[in-house]
C-alpha positions in Angstrom: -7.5 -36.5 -19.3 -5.6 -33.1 -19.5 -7.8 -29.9 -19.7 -6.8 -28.0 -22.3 -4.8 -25.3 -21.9 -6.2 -21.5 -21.5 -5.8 -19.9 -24.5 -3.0 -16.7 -24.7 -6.2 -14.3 -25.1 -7.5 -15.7 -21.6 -4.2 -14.7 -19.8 -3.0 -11.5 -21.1 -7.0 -10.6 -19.8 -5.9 -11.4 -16.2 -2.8 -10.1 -16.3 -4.3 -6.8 -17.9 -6.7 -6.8 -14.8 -3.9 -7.3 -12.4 -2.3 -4.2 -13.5 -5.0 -2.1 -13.9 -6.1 -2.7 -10.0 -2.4 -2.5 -9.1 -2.3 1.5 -11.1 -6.1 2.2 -9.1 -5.3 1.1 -5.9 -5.1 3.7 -3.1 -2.0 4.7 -1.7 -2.1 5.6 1.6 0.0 8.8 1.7 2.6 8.7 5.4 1.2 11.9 7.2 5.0 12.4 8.9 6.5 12.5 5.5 4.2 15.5 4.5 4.7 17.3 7.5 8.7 17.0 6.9 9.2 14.8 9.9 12.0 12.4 9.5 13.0 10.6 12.8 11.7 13.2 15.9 8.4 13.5 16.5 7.7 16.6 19.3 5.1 14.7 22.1 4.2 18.6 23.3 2.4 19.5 19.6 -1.1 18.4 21.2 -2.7 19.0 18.3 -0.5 16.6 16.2 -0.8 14.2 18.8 -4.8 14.2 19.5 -5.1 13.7 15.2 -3.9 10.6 15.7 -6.8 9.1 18.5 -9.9 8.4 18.2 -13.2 10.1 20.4 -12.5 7.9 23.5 -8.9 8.8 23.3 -7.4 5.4 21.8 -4.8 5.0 20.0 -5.4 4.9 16.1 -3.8 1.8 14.1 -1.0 2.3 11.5 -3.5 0.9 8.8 -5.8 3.7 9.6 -2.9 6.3 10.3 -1.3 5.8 7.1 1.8 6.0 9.1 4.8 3.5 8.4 5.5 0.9 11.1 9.0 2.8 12.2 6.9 6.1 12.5 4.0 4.4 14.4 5.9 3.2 17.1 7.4 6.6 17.6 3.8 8.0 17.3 2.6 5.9 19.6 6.3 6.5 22.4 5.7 10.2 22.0 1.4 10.4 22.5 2.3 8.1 26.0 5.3 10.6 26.8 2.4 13.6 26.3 0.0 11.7 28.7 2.4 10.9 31.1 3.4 15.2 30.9 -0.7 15.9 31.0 0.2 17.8 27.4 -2.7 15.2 26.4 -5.5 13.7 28.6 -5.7 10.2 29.0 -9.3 9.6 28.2 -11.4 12.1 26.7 -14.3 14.5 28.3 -17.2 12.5 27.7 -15.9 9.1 29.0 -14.9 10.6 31.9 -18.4 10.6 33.7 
């Protein structure tokens, strides 16, 4: 036996929802492309760098970032550079003990 077909009310609904949650959804907004930073990223800004770890001194994800994955990878190239320089320590104060 067939089951009968959804009605054209029933679909126009779900495609209505898709769209709606498409327009609300959250767009995470690149933080490189508000500062105006194309392609270099300067690894002796400590500030910009230490924005971009967490309390223990990790490295942030690009899903938490907001950064592309072609900016991430420079992020992360230029935080190691800045360790490597001691612009940035490698762990933070209070793991340190």
């Amino acid at each position: 036996m067939k089951k009968p077909a959804k009605s054209f009310k029933d679909a126009n609904y779900k495609l209505t929802q898709q769209i709606t949650a498409k327009k609300n959804a959250v767009k995470k907004r690149d933080p490189f492309k508000e500062r105006g930073v194309k392609d270099h990223l300067d690894f002796f800004d400590a500030k910009l760098m230490t924005r971009f770890l967490n309390e223990q001194g990790k490295l942030l994800p690009g899903r938490i970032t907001g950064a592309s994955a072609k900016m991430q990878r420079k992020l992360n190239t230029a935080i190691k550079r800045a360790r490597h320089l001691a612009v940035i320590p490698f762990v933070s104060e209070g793991t340190r003990y």
